[in-house]
LOGU-69858 format. One record per residue (C-alpha): residue number from 1; chain; x, y, z. Coordinates in Angstrom, 3 decimals. Layout:
@nr=NUM; kette=A; px=X; py=Y; pz=Z
...
//
This chain:
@nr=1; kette=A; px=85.720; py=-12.495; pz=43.315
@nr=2; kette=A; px=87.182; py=-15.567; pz=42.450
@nr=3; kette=A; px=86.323; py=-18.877; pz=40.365
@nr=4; kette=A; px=84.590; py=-20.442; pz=43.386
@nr=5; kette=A; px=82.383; py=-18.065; pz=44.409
@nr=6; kette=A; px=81.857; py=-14.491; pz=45.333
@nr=7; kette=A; px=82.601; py=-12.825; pz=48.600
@nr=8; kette=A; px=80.253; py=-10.002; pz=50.441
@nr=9; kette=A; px=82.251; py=-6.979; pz=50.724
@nr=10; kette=A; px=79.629; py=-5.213; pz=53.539
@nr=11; kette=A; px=78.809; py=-9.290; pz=55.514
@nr=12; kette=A; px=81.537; py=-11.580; pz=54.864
@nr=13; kette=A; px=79.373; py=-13.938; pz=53.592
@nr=14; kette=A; px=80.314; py=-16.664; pz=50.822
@nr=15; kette=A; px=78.345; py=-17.406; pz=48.037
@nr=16; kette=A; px=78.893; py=-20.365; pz=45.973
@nr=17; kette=A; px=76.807; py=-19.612; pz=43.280
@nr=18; kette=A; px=77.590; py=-17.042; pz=40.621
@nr=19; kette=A; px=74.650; py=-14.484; pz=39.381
@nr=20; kette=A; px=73.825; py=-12.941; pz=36.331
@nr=21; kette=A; px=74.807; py=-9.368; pz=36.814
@nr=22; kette=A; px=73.109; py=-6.388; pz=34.573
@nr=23; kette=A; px=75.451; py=-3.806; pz=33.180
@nr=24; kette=A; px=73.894; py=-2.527; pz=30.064
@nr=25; kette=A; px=73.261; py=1.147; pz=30.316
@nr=26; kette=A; px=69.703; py=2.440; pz=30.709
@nr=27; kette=A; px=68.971; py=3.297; pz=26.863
@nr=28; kette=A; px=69.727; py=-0.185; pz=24.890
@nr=29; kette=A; px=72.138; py=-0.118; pz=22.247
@nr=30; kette=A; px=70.754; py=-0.183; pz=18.457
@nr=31; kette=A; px=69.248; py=-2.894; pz=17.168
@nr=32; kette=A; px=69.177; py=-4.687; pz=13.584
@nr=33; kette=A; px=66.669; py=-7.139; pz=12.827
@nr=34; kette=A; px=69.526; py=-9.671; pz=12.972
@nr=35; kette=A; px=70.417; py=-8.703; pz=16.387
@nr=36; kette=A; px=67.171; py=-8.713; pz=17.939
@nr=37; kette=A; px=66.500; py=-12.176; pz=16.834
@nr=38; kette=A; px=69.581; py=-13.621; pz=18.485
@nr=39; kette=A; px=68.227; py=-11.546; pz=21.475
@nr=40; kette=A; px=65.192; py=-14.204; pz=21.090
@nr=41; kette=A; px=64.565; py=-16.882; pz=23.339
@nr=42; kette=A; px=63.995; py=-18.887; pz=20.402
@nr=43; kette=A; px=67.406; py=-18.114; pz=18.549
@nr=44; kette=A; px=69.020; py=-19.126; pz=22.073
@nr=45; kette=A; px=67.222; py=-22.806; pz=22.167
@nr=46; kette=A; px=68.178; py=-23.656; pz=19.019
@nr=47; kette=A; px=71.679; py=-21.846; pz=18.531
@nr=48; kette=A; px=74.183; py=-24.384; pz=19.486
@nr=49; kette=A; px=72.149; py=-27.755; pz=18.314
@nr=50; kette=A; px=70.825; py=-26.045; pz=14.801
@nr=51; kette=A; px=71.297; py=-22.305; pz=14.239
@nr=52; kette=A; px=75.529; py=-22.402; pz=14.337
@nr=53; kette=A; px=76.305; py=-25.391; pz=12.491
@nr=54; kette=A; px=73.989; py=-24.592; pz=9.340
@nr=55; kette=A; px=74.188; py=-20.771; pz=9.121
@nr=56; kette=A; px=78.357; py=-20.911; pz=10.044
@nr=57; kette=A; px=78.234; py=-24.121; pz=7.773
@nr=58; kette=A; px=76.802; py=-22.141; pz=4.724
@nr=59; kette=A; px=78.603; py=-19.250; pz=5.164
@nr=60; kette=A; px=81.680; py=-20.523; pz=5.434
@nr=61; kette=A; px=81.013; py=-22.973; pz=2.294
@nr=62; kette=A; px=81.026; py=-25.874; pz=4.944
@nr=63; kette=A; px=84.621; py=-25.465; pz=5.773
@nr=64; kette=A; px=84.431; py=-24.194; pz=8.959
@nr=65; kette=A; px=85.457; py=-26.567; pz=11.957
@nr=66; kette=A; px=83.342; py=-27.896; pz=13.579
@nr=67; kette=A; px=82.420; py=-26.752; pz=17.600
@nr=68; kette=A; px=84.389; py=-29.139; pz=19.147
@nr=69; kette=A; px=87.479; py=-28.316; pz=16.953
@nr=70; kette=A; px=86.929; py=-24.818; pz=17.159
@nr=71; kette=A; px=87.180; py=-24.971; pz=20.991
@nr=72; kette=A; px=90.108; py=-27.123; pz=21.473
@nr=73; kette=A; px=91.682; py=-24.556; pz=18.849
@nr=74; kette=A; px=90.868; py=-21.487; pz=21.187
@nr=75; kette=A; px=91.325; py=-23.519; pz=24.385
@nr=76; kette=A; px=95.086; py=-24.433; pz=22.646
@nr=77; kette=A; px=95.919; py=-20.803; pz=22.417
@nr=78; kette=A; px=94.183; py=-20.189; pz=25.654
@nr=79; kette=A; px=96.651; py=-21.817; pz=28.429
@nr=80; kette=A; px=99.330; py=-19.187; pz=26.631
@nr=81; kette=A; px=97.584; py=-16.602; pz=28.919
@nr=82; kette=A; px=96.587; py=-16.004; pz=32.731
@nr=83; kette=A; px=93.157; py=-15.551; pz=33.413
@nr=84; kette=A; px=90.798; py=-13.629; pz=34.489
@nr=85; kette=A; px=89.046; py=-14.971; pz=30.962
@nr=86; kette=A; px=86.532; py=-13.093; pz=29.694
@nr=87; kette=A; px=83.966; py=-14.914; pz=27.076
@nr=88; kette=A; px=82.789; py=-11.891; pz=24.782
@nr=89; kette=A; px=79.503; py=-12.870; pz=22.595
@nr=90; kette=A; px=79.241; py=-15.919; pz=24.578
@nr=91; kette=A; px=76.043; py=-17.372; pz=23.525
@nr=92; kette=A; px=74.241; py=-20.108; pz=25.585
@nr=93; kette=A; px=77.656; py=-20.653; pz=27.340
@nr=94; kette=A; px=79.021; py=-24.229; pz=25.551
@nr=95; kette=A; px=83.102; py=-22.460; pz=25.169
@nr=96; kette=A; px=82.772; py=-21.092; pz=28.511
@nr=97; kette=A; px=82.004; py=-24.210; pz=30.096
@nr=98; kette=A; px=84.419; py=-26.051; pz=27.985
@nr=99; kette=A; px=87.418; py=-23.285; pz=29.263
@nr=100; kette=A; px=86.151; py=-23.836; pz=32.834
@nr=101; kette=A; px=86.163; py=-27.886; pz=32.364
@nr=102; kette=A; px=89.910; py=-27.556; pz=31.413
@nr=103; kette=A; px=90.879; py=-24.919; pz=33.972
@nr=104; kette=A; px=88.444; py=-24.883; pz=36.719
@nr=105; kette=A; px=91.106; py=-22.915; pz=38.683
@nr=106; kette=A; px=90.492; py=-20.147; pz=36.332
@nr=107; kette=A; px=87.677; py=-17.025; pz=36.982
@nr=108; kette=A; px=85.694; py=-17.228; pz=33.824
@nr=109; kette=A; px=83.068; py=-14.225; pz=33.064
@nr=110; kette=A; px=80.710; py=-15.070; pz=30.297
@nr=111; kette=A; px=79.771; py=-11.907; pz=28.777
@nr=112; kette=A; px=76.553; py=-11.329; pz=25.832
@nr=113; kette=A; px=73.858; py=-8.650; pz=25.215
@nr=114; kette=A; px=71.011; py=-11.242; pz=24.771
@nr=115; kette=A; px=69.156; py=-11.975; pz=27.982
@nr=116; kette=A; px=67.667; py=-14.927; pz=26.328
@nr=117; kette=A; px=71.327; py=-16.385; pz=25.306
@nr=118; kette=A; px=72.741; py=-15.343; pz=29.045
@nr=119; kette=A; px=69.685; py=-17.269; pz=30.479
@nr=120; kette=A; px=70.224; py=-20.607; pz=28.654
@nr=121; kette=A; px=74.182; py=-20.081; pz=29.880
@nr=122; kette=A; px=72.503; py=-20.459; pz=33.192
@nr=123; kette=A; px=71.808; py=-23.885; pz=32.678
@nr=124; kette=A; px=74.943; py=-24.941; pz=31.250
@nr=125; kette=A; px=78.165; py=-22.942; pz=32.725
@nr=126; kette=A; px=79.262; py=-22.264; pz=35.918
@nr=127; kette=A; px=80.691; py=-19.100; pz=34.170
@nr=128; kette=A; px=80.251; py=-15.305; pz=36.018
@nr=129; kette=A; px=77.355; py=-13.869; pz=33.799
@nr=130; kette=A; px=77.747; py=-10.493; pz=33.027
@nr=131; kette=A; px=74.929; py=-8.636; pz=30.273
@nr=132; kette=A; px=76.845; py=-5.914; pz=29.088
@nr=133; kette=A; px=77.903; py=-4.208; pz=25.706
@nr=134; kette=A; px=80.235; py=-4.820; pz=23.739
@nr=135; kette=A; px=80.865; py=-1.594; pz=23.008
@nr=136; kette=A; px=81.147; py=-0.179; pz=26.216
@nr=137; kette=A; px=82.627; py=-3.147; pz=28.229
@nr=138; kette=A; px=81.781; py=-2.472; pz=32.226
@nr=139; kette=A; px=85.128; py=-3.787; pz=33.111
@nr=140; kette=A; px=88.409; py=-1.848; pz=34.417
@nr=141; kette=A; px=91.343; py=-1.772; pz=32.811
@nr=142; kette=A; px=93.699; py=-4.416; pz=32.357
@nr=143; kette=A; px=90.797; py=-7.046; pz=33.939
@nr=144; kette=A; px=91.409; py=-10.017; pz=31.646
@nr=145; kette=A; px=94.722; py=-11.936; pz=30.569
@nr=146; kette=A; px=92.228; py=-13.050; pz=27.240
@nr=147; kette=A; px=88.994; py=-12.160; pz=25.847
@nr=148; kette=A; px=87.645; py=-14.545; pz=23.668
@nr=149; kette=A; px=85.237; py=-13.095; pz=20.835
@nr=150; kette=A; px=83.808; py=-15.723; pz=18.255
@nr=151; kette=A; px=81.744; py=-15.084; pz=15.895
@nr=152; kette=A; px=80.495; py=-11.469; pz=16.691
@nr=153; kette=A; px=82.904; py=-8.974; pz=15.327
@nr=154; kette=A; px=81.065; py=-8.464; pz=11.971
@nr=155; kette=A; px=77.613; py=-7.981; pz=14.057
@nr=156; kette=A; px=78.734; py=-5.114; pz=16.021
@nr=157; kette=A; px=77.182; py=-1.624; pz=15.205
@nr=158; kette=A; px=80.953; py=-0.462; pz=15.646
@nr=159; kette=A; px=83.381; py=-3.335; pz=14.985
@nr=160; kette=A; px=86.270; py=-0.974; pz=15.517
@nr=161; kette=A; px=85.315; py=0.228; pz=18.632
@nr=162; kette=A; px=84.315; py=-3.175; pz=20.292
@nr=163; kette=A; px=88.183; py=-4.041; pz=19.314
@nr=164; kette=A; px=89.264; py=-0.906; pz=21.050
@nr=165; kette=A; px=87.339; py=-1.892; pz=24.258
@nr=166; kette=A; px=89.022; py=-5.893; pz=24.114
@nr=167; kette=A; px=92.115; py=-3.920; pz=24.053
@nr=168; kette=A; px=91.311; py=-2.087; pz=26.881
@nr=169; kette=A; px=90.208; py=-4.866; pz=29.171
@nr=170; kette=A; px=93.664; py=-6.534; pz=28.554
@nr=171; kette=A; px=96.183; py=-7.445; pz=30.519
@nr=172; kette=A; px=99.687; py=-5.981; pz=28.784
@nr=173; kette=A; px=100.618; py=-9.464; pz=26.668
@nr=174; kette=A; px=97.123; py=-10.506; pz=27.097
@nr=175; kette=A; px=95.249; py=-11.772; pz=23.842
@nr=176; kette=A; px=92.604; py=-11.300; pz=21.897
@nr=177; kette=A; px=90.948; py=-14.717; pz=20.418
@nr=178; kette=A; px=88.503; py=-13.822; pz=17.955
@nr=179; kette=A; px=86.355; py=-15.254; pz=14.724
@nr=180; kette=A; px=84.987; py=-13.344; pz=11.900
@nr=181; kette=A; px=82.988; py=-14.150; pz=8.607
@nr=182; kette=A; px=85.273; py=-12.878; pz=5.948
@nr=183; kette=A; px=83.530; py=-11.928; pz=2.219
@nr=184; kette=A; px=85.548; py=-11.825; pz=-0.619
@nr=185; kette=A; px=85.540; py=-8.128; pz=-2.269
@nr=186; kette=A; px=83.060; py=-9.044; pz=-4.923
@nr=187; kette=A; px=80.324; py=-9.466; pz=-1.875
@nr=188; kette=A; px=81.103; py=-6.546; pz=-0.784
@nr=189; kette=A; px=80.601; py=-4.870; pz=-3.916
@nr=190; kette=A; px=76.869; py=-6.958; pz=-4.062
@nr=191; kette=A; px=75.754; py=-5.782; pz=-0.561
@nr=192; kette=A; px=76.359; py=-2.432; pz=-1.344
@nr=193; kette=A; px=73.872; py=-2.069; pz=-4.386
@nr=194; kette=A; px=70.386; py=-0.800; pz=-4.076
@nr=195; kette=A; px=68.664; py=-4.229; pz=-4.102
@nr=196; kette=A; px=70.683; py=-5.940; pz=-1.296
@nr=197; kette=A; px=71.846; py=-2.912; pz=0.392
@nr=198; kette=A; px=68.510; py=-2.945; pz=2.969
@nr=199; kette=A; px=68.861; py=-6.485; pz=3.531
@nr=200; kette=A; px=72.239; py=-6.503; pz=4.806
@nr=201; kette=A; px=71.723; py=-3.560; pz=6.429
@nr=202; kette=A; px=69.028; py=-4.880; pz=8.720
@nr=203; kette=A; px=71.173; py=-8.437; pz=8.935
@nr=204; kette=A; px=73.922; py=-6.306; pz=11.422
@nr=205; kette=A; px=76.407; py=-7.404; pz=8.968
@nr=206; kette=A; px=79.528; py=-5.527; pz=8.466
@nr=207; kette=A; px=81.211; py=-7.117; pz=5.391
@nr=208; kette=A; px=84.458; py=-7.456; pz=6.419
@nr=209; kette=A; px=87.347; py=-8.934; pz=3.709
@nr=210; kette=A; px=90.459; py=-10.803; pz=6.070
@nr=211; kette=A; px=92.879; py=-8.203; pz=4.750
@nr=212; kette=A; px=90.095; py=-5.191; pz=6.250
@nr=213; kette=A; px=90.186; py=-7.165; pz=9.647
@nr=214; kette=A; px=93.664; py=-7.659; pz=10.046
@nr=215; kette=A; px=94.327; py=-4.145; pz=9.076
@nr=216; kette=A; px=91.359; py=-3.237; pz=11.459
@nr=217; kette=A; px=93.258; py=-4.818; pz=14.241
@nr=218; kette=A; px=96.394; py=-3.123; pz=13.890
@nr=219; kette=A; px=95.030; py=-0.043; pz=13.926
@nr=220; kette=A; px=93.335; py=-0.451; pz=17.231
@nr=221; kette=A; px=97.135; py=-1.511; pz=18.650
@nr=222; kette=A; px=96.975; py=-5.298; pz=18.472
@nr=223; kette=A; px=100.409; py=-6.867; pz=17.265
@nr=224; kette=A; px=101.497; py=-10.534; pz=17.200
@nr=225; kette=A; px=98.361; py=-11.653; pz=14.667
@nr=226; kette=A; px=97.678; py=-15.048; pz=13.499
@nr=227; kette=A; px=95.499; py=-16.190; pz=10.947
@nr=228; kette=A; px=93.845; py=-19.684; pz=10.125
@nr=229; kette=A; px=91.527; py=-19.801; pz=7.630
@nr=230; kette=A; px=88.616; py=-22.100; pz=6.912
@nr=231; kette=A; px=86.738; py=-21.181; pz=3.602
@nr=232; kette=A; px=85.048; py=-17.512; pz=4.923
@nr=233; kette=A; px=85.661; py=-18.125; pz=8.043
@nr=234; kette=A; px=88.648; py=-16.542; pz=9.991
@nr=235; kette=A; px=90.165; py=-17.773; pz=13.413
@nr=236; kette=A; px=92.943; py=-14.566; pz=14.404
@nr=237; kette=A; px=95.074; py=-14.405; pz=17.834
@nr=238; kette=A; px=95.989; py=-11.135; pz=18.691
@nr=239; kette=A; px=98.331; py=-9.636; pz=21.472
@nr=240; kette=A; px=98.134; py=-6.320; pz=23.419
@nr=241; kette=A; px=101.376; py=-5.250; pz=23.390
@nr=242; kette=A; px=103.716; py=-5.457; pz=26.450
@nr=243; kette=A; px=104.730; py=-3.140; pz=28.566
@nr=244; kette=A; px=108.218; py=-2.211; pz=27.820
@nr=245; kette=A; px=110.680; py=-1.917; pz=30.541
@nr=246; kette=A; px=113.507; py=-0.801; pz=28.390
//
């Protein structure tokens, strides 16, 4: 496999084009509300031109940079690291294309649950598209020098175990690029009471404080963490520790 095309291991043959490849086990993982509308086709038509800027914009108290920053910012940290790349919670594909504009030498896999979201990628990136899980990645070890992860942490069913799987995939040294809504404790204390309790609950939202994911990321075995903050909205770079040859 490489980052012009894929090779057939029983022909020979070359293909130029890359497919979207189905690795989500049989029995679909658990779904909120909140999840199975970004599943939508309509959530993936208007996600990058409507849904992203207002709901990141309000949640983040309209601090949050804005796409283009955001990618230069991740792109930035991203040269640090050999590829493969892999684009966790990708979306409709806009970052992915962007990494492959800058570093078309580079094997980029574009990775999401939503169909719908993987589709509209079609269109757009010249990304490997791969449906899988985050939660139970379909990749070997060691597979990626960096797996960038914006936006999604919070959304998992198992944030902690999505981070253990990004660890995985990593090369030793490799990094972890991720986002995360950040609530100040108070919130959490408000989503927890009977009134709003359902409503997060069905929103996928894991209320996370910046202190929780930091910690969150240690544990796993990440080391080497950054922070930039921009109102409730957390950029963090994260390393996989080296192998040690002392």
């Amino acid at each position: 496999m490489s980052a012009e095309g894929l090779d057939c291991s029983s022909c020979g043959q070359h293909s130029s084009s890359l497919p979207d490849v189905d690795l989500v086990a049989a029995a679909e993982p658990e779904r909120t509300l909140g999840a199975a509308f970004i599943d939508s086709r309509l959530a993936a038509r208007i996600y990058q031109s409507l849904w992203r800027p207002l709901t990141f914009g309000l949640s983040s108290g309209f601090r949050k940079p804005s796409f283009a920053r955001e990618a230069e910012l991740v792109l930035t940290q991203l040269a640090r690291h050999s590829g493969p790349w892999l684009d966790l919670a990708c979306g409709p594909g806009a970052l992915a294309e962007r990494m492959l504009a800058r570093h078309p030498e580079e094997l980029v896999v574009a990775s999401d649950l939503s169909s719908a979201m993987l589709q509209r990628a079609a269109a757009r990136s010249r990304a490997f598209r791969v449906r899988a899980d985050a939660l139970n990645l379909p990749f070997a070890d060691g597979a990626f020098g960096a797996v960038v992860n914006l936006a999604a942490l919070d959304l998992y069913t198992d944030p902690e175990r999505a981070l253990r799987e990004c660890l995985r995939v990593l090369k030793p040294g490799g990094a972890w690029l991720g986002s995360c809504f950040v609530w100040p404790e108070r919130w959490l204390r408000w989503s927890r009471t009977p009134l709003l309790a359902p409503l997060f609950s069905e929103s996928g939202s894991h209320g996370l404080t910046a202190a929780a994911l930091c910690n969150l990321l240690r544990r796993v075995g990440f080391t080497a963490i950054e922070e930039r903050a921009f109102g409730g909205y957390l950029l963090v770079w994260a390393e996989k520790p080296p192998i040690s040859t002392g």
